[in-house]
N, CA, C and O atoms as a Maestro MAE file, in Angstrom:
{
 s_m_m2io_version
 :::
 2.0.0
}

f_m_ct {
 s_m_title
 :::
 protein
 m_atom[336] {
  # First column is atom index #
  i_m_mmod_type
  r_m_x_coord
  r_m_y_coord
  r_m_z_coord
  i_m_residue_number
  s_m_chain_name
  s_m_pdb_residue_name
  s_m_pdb_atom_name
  i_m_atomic_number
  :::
  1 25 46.428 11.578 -26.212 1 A "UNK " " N  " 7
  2 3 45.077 11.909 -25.814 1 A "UNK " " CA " 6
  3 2 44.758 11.193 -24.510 1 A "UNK " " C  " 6
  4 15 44.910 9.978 -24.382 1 A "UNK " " O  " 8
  5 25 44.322 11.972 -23.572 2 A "UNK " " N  " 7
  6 3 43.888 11.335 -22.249 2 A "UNK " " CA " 6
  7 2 42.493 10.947 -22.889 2 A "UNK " " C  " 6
  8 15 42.111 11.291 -24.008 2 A "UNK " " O  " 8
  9 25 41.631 9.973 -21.748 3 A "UNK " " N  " 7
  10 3 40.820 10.247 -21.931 3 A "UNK " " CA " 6
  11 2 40.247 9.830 -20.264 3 A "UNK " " C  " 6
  12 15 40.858 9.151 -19.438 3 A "UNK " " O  " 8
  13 25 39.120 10.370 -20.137 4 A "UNK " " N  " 7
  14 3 38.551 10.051 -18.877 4 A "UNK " " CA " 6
  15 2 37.269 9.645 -18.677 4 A "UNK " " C  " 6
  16 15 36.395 10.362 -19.165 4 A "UNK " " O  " 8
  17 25 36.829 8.338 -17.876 5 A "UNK " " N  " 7
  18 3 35.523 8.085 -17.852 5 A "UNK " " CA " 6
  19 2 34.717 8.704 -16.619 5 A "UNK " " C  " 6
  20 15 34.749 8.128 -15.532 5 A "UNK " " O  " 8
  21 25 34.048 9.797 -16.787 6 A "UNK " " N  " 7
  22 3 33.129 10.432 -16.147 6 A "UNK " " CA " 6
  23 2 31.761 9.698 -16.022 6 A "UNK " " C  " 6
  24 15 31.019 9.379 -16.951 6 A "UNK " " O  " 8
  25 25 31.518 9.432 -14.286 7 A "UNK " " N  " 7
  26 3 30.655 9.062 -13.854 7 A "UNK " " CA " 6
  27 2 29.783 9.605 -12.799 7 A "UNK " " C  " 6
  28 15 29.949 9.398 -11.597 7 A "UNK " " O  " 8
  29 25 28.931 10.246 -13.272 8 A "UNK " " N  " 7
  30 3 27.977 10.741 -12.031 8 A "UNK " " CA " 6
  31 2 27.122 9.668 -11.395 8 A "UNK " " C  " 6
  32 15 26.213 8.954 -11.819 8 A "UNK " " O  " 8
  33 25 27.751 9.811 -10.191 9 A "UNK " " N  " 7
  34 3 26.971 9.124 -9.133 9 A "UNK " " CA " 6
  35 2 25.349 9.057 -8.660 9 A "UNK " " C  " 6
  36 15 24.985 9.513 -7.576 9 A "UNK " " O  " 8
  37 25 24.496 8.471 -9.555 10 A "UNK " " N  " 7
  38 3 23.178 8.656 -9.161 10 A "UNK " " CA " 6
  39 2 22.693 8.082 -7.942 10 A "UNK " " C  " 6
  40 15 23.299 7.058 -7.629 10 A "UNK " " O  " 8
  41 25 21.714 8.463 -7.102 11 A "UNK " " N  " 7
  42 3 21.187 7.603 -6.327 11 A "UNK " " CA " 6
  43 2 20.315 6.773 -6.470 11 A "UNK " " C  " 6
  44 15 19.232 7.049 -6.985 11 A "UNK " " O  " 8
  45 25 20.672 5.453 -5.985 12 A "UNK " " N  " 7
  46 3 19.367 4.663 -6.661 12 A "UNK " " CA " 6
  47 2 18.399 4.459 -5.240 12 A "UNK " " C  " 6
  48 15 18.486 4.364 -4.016 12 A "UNK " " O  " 8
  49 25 17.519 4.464 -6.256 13 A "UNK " " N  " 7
  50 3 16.471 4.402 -5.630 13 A "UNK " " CA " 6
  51 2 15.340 2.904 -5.684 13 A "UNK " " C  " 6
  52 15 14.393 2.579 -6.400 13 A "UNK " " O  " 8
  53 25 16.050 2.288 -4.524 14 A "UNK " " N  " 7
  54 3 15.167 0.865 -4.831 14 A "UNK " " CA " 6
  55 2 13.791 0.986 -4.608 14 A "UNK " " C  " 6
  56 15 13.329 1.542 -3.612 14 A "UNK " " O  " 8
  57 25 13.172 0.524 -5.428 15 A "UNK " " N  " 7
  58 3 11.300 0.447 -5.612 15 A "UNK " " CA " 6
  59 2 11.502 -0.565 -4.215 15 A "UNK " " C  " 6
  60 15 12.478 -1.301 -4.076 15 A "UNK " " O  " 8
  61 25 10.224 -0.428 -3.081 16 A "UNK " " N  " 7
  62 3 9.866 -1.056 -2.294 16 A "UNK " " CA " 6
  63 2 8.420 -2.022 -2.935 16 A "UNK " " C  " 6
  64 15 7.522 -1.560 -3.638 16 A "UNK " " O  " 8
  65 25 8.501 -2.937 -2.620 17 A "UNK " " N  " 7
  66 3 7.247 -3.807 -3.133 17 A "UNK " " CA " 6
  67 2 6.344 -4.164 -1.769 17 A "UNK " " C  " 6
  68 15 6.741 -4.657 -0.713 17 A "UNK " " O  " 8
  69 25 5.039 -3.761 -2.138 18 A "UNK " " N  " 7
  70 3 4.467 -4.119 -1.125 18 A "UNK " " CA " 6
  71 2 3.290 -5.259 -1.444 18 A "UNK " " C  " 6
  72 15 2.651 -5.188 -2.494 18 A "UNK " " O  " 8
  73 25 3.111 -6.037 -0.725 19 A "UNK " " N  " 7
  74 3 2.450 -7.023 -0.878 19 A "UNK " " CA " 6
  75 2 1.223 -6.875 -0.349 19 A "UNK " " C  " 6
  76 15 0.950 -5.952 0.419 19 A "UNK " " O  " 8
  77 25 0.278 -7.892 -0.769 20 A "UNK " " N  " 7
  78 3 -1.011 -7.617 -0.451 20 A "UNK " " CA " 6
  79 2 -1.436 -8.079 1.168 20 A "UNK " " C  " 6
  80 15 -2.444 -7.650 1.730 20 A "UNK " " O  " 8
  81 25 -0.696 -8.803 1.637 21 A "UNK " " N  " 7
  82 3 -0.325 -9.077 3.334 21 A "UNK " " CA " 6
  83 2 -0.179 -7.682 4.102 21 A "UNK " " C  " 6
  84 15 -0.671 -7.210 5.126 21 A "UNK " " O  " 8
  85 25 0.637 -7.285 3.225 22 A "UNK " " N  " 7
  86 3 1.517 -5.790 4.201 22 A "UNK " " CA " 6
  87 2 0.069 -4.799 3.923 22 A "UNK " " C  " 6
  88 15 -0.501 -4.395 4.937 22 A "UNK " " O  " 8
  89 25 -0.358 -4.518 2.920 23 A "UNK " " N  " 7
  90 3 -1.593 -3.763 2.312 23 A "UNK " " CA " 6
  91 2 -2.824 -4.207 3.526 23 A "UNK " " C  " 6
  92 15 -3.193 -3.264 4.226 23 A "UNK " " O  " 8
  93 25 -3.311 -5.237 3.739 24 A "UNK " " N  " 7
  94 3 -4.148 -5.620 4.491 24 A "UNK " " CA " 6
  95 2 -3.560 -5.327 6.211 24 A "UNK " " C  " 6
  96 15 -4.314 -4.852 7.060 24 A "UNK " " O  " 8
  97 25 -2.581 -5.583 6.410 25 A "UNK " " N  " 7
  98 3 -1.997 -5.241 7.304 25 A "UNK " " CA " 6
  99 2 -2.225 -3.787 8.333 25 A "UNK " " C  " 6
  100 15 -2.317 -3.530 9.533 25 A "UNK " " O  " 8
  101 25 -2.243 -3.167 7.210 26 A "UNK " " N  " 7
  102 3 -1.725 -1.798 7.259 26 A "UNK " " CA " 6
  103 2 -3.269 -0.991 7.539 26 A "UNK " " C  " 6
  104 15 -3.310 -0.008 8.278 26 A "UNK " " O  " 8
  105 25 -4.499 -1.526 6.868 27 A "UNK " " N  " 7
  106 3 -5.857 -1.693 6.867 27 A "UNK " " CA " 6
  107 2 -6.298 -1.759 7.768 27 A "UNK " " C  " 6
  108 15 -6.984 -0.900 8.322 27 A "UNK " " O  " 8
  109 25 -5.941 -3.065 8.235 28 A "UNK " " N  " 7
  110 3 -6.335 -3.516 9.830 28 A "UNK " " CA " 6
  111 2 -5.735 -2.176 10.784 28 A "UNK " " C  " 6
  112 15 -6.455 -1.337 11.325 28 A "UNK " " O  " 8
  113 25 -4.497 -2.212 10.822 29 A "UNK " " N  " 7
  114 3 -4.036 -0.995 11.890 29 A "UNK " " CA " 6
  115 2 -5.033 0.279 11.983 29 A "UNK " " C  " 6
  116 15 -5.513 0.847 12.964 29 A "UNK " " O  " 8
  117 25 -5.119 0.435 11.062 30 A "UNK " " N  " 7
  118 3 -6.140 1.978 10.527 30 A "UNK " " CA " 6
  119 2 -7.167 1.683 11.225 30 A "UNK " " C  " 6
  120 15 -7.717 2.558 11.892 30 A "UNK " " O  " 8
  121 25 -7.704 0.167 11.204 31 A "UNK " " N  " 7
  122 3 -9.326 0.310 11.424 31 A "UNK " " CA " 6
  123 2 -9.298 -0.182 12.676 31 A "UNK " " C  " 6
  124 15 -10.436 -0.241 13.140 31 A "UNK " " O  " 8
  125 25 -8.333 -0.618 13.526 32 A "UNK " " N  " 7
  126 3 -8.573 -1.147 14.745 32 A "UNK " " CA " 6
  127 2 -8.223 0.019 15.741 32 A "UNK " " C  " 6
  128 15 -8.340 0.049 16.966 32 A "UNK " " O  " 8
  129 25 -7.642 1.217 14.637 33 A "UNK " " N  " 7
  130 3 -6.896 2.684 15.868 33 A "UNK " " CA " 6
  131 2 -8.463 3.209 15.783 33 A "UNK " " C  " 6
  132 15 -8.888 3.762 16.798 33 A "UNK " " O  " 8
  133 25 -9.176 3.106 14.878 34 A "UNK " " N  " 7
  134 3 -10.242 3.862 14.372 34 A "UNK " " CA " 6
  135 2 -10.106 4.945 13.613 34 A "UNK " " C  " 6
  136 15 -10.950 5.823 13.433 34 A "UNK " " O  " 8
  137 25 -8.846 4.861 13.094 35 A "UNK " " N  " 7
  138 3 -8.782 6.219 11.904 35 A "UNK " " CA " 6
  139 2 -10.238 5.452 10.493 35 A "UNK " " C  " 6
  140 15 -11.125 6.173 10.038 35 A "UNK " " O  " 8
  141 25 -10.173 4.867 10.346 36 A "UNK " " N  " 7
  142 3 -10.975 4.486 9.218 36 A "UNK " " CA " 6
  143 2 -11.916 3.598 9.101 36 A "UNK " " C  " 6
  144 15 -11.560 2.516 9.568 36 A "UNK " " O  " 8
  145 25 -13.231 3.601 8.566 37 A "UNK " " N  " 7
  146 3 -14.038 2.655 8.687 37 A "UNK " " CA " 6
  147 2 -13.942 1.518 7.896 37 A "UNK " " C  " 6
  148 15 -13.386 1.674 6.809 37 A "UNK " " O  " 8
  149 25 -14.499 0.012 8.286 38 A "UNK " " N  " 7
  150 3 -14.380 -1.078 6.696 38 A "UNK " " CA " 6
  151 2 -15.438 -0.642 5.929 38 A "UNK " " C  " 6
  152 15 -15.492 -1.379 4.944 38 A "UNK " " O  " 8
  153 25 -16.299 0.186 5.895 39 A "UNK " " N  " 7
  154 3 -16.946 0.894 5.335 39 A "UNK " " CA " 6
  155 2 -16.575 1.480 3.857 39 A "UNK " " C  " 6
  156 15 -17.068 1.355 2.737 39 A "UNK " " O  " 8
  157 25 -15.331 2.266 4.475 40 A "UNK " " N  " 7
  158 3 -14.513 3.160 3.346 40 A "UNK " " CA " 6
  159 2 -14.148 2.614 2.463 40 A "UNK " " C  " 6
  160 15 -13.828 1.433 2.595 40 A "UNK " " O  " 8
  161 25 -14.037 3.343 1.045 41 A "UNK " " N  " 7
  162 3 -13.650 2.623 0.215 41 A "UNK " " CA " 6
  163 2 -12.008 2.933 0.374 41 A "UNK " " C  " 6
  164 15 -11.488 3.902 0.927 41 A "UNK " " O  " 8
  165 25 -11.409 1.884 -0.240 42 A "UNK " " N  " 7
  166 3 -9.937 1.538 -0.399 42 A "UNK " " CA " 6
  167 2 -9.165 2.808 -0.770 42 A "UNK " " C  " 6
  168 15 -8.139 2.880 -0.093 42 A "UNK " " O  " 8
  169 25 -9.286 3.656 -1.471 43 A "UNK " " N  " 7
  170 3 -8.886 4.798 -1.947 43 A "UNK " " CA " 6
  171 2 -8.721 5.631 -0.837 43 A "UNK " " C  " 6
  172 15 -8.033 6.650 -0.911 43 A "UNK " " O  " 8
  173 25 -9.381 5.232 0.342 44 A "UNK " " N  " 7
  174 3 -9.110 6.506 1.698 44 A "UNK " " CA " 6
  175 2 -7.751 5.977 2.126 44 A "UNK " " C  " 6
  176 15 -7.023 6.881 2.536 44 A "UNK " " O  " 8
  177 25 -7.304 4.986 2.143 45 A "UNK " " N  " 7
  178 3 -5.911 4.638 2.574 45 A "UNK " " CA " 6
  179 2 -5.030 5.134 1.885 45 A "UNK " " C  " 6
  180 15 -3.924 4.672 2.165 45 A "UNK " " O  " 8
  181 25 -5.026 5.894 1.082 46 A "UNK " " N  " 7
  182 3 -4.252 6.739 0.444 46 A "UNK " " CA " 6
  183 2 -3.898 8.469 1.529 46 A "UNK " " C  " 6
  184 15 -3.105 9.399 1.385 46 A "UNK " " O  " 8
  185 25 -4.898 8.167 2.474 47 A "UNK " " N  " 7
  186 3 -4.847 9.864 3.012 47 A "UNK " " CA " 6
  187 2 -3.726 8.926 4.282 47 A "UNK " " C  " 6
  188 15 -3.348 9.611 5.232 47 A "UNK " " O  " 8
  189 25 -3.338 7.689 4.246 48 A "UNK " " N  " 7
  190 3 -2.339 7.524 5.389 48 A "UNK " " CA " 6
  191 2 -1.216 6.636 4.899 48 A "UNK " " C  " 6
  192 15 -0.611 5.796 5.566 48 A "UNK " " O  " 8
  193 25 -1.011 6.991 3.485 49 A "UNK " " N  " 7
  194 3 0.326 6.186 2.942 49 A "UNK " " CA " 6
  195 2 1.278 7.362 1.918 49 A "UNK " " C  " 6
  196 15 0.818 7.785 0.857 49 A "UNK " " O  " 8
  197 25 2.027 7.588 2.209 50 A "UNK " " N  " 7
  198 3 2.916 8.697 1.367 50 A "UNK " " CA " 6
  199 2 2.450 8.510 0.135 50 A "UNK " " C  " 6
  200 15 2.193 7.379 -0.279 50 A "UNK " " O  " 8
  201 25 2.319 9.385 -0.450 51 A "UNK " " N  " 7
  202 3 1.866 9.050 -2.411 51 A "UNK " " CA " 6
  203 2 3.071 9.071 -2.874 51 A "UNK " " C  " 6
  204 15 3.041 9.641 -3.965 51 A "UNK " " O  " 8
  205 25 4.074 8.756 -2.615 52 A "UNK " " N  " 7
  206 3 4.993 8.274 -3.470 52 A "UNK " " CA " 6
  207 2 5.271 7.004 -3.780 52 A "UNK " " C  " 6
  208 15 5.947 6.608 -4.729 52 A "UNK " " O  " 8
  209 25 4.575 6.193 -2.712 53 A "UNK " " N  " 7
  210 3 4.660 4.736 -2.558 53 A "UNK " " CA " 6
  211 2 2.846 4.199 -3.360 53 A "UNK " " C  " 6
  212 15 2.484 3.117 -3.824 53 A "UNK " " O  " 8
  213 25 2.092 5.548 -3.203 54 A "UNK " " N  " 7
  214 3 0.627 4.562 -3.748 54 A "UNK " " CA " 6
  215 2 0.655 4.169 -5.104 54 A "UNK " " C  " 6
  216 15 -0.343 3.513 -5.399 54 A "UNK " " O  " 8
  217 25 1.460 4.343 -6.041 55 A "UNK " " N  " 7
  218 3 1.671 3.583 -7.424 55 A "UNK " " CA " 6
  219 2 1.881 2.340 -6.885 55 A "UNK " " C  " 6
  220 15 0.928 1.562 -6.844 55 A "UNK " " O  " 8
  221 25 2.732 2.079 -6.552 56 A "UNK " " N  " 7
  222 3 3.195 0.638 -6.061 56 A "UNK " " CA " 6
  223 2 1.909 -0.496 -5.405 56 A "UNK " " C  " 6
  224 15 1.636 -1.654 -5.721 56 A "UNK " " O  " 8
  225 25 1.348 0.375 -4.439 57 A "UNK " " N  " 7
  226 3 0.375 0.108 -4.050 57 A "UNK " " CA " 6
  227 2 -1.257 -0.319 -4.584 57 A "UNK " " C  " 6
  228 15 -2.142 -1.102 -4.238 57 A "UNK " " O  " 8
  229 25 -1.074 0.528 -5.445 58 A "UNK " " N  " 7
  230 3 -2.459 0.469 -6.699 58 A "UNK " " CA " 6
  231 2 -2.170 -1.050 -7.477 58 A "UNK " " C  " 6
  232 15 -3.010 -1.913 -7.733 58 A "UNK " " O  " 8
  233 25 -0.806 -1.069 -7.738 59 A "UNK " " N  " 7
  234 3 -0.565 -1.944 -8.847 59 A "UNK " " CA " 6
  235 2 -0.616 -3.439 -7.814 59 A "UNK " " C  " 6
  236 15 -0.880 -4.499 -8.380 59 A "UNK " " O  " 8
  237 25 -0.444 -3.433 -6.842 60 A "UNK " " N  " 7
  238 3 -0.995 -4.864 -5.995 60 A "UNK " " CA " 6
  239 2 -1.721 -5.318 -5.697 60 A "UNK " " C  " 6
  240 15 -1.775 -6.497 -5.347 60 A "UNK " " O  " 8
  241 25 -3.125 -3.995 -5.749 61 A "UNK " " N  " 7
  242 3 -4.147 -4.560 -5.508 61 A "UNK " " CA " 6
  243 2 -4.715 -4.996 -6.399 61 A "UNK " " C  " 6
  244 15 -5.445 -5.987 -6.372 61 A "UNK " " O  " 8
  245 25 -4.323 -3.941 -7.827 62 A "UNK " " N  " 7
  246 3 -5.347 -4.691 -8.935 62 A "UNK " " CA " 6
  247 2 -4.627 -5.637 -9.245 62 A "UNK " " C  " 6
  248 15 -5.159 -6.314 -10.125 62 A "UNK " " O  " 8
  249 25 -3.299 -6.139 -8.814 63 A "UNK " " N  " 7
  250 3 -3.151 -7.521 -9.194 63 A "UNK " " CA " 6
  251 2 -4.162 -8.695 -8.887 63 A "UNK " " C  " 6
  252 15 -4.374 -9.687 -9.584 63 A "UNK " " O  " 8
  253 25 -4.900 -8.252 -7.337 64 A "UNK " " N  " 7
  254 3 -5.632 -9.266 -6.509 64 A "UNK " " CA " 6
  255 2 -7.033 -9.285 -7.190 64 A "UNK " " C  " 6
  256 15 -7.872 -10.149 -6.934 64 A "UNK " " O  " 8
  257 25 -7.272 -8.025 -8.292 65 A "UNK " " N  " 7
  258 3 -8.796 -7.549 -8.264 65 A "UNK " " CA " 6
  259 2 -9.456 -6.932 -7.527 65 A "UNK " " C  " 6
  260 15 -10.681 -6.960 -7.400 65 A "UNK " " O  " 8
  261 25 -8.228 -5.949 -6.645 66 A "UNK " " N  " 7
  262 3 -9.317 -4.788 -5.921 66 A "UNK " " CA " 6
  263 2 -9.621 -3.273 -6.650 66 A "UNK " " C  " 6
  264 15 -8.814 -2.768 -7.430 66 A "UNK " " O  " 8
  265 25 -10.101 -3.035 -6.511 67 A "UNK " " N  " 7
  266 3 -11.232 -2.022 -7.068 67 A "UNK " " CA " 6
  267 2 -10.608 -0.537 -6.024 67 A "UNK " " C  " 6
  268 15 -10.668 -0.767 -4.816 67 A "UNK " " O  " 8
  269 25 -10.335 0.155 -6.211 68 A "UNK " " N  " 7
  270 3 -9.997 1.669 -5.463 68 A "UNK " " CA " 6
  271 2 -11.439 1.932 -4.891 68 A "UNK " " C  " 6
  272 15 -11.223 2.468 -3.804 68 A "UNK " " O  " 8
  273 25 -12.688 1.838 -5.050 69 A "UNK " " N  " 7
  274 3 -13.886 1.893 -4.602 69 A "UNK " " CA " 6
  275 2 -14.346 1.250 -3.924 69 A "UNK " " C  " 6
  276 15 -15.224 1.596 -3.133 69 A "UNK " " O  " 8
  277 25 -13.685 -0.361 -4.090 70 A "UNK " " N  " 7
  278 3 -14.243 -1.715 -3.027 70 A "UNK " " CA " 6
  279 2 -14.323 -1.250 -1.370 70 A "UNK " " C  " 6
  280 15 -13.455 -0.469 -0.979 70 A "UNK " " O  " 8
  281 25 -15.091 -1.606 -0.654 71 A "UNK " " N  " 7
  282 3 -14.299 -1.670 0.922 71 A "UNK " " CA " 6
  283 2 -13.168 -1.949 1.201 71 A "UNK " " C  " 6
  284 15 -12.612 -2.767 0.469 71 A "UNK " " O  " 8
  285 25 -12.472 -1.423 2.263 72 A "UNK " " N  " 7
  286 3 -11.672 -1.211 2.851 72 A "UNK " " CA " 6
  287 2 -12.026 -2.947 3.672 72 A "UNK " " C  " 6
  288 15 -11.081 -3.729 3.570 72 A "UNK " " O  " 8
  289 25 -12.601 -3.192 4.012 73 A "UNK " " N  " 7
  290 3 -13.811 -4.555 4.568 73 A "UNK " " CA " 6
  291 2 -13.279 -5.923 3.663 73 A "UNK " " C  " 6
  292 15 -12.733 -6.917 4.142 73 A "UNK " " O  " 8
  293 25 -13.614 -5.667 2.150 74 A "UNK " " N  " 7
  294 3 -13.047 -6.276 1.471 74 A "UNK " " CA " 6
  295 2 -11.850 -7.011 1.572 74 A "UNK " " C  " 6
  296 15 -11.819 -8.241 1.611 74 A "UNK " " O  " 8
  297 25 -10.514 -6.014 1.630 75 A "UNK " " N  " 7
  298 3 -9.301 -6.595 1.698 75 A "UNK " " CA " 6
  299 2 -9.071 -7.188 3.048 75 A "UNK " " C  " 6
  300 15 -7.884 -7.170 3.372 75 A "UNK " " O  " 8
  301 25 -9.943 -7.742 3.981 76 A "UNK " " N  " 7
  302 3 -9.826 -7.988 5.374 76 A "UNK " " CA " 6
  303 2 -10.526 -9.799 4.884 76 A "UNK " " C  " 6
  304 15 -11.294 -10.374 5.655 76 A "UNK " " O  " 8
  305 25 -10.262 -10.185 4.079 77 A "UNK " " N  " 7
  306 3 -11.183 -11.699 4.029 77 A "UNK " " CA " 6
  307 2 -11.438 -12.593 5.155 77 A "UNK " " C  " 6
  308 15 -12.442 -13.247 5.437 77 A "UNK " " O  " 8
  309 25 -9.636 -12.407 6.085 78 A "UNK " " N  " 7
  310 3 -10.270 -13.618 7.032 78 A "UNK " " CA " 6
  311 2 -9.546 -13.209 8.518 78 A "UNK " " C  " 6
  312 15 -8.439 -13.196 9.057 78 A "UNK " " O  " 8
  313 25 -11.421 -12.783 8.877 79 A "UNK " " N  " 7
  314 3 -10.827 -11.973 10.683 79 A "UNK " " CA " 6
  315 2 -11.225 -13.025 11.456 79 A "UNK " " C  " 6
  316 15 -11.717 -14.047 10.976 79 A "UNK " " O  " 8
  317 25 -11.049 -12.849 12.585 80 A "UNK " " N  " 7
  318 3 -11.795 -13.552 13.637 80 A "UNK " " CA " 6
  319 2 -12.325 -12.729 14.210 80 A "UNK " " C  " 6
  320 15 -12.191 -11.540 13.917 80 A "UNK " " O  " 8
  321 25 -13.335 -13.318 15.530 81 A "UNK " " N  " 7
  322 3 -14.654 -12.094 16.189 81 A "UNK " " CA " 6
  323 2 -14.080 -12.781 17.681 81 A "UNK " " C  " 6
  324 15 -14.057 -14.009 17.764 81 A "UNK " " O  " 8
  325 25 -13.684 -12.052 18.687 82 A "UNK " " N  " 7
  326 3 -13.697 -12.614 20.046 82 A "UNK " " CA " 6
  327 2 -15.296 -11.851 20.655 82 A "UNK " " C  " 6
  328 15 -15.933 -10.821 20.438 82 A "UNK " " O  " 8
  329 25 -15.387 -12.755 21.289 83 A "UNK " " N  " 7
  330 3 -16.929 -12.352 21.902 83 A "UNK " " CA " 6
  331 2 -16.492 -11.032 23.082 83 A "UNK " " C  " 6
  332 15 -15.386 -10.949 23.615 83 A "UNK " " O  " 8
  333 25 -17.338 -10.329 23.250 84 A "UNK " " N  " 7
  334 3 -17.592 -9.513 24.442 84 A "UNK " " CA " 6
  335 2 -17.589 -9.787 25.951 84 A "UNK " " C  " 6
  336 15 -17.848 -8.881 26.743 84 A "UNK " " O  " 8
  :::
 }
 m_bond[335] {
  # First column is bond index #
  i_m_from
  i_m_to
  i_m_order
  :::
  1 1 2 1
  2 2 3 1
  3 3 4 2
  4 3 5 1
  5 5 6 1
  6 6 7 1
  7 7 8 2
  8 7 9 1
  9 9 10 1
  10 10 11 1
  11 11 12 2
  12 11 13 1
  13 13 14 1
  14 14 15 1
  15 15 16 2
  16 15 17 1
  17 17 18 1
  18 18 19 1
  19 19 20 2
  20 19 21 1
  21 21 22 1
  22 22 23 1
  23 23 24 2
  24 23 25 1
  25 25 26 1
  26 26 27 1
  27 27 28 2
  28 27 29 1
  29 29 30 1
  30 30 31 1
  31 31 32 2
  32 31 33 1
  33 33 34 1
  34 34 35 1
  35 35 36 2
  36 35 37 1
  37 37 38 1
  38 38 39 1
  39 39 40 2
  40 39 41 1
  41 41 42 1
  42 42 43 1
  43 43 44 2
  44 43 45 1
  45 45 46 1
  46 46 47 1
  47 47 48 2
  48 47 49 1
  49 49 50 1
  50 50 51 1
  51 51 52 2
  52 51 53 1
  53 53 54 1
  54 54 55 1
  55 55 56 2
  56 55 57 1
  57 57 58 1
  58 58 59 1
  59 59 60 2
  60 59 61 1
  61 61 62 1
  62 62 63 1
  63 63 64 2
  64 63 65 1
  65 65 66 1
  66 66 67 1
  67 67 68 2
  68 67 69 1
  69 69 70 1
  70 70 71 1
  71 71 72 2
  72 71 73 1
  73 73 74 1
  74 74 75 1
  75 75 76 2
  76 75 77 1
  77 77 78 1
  78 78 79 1
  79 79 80 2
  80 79 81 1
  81 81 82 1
  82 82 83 1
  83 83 84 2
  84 83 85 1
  85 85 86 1
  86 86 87 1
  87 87 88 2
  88 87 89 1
  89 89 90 1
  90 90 91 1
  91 91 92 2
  92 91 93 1
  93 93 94 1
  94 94 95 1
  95 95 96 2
  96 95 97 1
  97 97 98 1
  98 98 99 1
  99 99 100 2
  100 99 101 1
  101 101 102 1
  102 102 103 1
  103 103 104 2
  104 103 105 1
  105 105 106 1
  106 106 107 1
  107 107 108 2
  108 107 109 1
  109 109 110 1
  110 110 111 1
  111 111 112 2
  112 111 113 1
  113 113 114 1
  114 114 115 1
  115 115 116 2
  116 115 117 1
  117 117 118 1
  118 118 119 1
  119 119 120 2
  120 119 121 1
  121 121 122 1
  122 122 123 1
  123 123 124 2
  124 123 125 1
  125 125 126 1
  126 126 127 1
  127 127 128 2
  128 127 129 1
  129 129 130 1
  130 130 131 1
  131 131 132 2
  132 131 133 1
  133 133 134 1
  134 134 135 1
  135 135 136 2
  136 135 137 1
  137 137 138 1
  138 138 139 1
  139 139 140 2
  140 139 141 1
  141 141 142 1
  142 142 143 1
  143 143 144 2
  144 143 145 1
  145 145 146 1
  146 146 147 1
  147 147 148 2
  148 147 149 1
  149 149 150 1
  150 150 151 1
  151 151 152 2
  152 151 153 1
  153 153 154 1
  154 154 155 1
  155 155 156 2
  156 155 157 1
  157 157 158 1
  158 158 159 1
  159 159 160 2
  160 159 161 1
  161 161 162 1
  162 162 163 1
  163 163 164 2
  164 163 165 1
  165 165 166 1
  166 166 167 1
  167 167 168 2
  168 167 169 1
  169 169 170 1
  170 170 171 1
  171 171 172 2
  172 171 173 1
  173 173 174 1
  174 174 175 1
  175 175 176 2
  176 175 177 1
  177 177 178 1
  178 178 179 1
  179 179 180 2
  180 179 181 1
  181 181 182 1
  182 182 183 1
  183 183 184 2
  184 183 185 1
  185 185 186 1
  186 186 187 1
  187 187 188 2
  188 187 189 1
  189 189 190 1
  190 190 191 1
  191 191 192 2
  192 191 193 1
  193 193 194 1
  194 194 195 1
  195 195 196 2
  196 195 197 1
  197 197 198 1
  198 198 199 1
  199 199 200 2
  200 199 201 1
  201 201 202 1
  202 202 203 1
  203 203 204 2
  204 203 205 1
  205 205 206 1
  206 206 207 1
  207 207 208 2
  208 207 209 1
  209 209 210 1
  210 210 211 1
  211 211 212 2
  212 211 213 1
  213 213 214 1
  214 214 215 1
  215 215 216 2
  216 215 217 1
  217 217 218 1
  218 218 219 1
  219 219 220 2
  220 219 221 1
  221 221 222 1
  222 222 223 1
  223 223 224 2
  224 223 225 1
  225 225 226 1
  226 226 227 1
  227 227 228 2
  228 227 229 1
  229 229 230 1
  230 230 231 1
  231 231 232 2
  232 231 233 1
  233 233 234 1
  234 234 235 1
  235 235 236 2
  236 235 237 1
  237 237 238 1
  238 238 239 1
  239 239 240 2
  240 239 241 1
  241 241 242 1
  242 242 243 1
  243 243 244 2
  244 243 245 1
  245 245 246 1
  246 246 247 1
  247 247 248 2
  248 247 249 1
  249 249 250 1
  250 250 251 1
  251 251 252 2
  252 251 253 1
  253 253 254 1
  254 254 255 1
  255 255 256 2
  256 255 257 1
  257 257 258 1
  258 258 259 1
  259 259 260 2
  260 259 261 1
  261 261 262 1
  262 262 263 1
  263 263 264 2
  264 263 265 1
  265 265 266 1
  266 266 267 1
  267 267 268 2
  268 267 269 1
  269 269 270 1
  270 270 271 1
  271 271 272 2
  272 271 273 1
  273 273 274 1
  274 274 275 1
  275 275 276 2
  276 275 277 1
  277 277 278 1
  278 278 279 1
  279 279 280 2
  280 279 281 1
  281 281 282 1
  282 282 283 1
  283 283 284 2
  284 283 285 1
  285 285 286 1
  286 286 287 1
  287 287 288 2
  288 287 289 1
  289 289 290 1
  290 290 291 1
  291 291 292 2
  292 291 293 1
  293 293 294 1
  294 294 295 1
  295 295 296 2
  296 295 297 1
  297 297 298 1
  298 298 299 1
  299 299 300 2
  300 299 301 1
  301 301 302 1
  302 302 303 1
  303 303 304 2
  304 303 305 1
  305 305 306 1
  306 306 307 1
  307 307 308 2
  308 307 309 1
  309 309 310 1
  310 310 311 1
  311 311 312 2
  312 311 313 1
  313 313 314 1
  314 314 315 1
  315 315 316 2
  316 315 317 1
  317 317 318 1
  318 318 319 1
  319 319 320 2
  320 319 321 1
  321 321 322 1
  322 322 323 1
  323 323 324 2
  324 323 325 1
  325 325 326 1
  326 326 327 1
  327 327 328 2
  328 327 329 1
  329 329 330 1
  330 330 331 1
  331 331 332 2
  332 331 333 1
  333 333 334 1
  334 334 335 1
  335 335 336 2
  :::
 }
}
């Protein structure tokens, strides 16, 4: 009896983790191009992040206690202001 070990080659697919740095990050860019206001709630950053990645994303913020409704303002805690 032969026998043979058959293995299909899956692709893996490593989960990217995003942190709440990179999340705020990514916030700031939006709001300093002016795509988005700190106004908005957090949930509009979803219209500029692939939804394949916003699970990942959801689950970091409510690690921090953000709210999908909070400001966008919110996740920005500590800016600086240069004067005019």
């Amino acid at each position: 009896m032969i026998t043979t070990s058959l293995r299909t080659a899956l692709p893996t697919i490593a989960a990217k983790h995003y942190t709440i740095e990179m999340i705020r990050d990514e916030a700031r860019q939006l709001i300093e191009s002016g795509l988005v206001s700190r106004h908005q709630p957090i949930f509009t950053l979803c219209g500029y992040i692939a939804a394949r990645e916003w699970p990942l994303i959801e689950s970091e913020l409510e690690q921090y206690d953000y709210l999908l409704r909070d400001c966008i303002g919110d996740l920005l805690t500590c800016e600086t202001w240069s004067e005019d």
